[in-house]
C-alpha positions as CSV (number, residue, x, y, z in Angstrom):
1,X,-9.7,-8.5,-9.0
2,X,-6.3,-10.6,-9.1
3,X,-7.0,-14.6,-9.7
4,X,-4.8,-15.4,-7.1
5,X,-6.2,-16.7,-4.0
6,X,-6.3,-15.1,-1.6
7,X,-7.0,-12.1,-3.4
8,X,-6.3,-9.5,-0.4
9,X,-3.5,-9.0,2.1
10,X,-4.7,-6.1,4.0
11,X,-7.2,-3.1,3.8
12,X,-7.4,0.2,5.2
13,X,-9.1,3.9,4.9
14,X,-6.7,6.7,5.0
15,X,-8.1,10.4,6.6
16,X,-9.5,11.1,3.3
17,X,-12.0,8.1,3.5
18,X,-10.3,6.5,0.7
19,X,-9.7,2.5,0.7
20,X,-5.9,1.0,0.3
21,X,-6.3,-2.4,-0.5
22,X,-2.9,-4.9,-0.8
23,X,-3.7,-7.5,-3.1
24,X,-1.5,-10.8,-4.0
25,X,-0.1,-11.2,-7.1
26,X,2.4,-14.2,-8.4
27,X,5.5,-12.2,-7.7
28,X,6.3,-13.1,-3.6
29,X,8.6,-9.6,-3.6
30,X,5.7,-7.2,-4.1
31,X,1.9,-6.7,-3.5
32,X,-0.1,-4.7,-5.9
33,X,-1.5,-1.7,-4.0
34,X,-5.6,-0.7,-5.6
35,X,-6.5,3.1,-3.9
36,X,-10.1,3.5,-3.7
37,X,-12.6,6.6,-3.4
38,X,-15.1,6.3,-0.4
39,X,-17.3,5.3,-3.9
40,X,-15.5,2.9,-4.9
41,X,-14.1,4.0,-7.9
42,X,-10.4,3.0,-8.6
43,X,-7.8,6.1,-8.0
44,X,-4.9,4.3,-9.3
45,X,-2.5,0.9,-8.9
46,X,0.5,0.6,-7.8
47,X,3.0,-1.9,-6.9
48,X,4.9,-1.8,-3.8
49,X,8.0,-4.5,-2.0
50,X,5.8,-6.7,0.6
51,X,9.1,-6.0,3.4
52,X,8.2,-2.8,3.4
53,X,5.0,-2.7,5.4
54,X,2.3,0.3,4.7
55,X,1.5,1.0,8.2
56,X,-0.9,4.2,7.6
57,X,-1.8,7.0,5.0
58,X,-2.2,10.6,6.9
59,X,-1.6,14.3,5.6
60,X,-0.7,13.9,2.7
61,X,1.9,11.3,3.9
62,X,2.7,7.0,3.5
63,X,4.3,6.2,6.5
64,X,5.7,2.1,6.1
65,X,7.7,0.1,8.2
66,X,10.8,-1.2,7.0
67,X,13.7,-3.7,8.8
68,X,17.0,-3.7,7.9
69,X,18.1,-6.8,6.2
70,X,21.5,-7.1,8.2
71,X,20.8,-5.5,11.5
72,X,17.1,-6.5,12.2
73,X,16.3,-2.8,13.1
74,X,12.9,-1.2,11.9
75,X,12.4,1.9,11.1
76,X,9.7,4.0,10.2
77,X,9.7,5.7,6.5
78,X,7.9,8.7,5.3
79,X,6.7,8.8,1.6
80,X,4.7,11.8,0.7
81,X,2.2,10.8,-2.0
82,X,1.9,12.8,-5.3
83,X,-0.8,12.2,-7.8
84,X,-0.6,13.3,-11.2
85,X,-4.1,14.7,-12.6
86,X,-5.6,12.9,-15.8
């Protein structure tokens, strides 16, 4: 776990049961994303910009919330998420 406290931003299970934890790290631009099985066990890390919110993991999809830094205006962003085999 990060030695930052708090360790943990935000949690949430995706339609394949699978945890997506945010956790804090030192750099205030980003949080450091752990994916989870429904066991436990660590999929992968990865770090992602903290203004653009991870609202919710369906299909196949990462759908985030992001505002426009001149104009205020959010908008909702599709990511589709690929994972390399090991």
């Amino acid at each position: 776990m990060p030695e930052i406290w708090p360790a943990l931003n935000s949690m949430q299970v995706d339609d394949e049961n699978r945890l997506w934890i945010s956790t804090i790290v030192e750099d205030f631009d980003i949080y450091e994303w752990w994916l989870l099985e429904e066991s436990g066990e660590l999929i992968t890390r990865f770090e992602w910009p903290r203004d653009e919110l991870i609202e919710v993991v369906r299909n196949g999809y990462m759908y985030t919330r992001e505002t426009d830094e001149e104009t205020g205006l959010q908008q909702i962003v599709r990511y589709k998420i690929v994972m390399d085999e090991v």
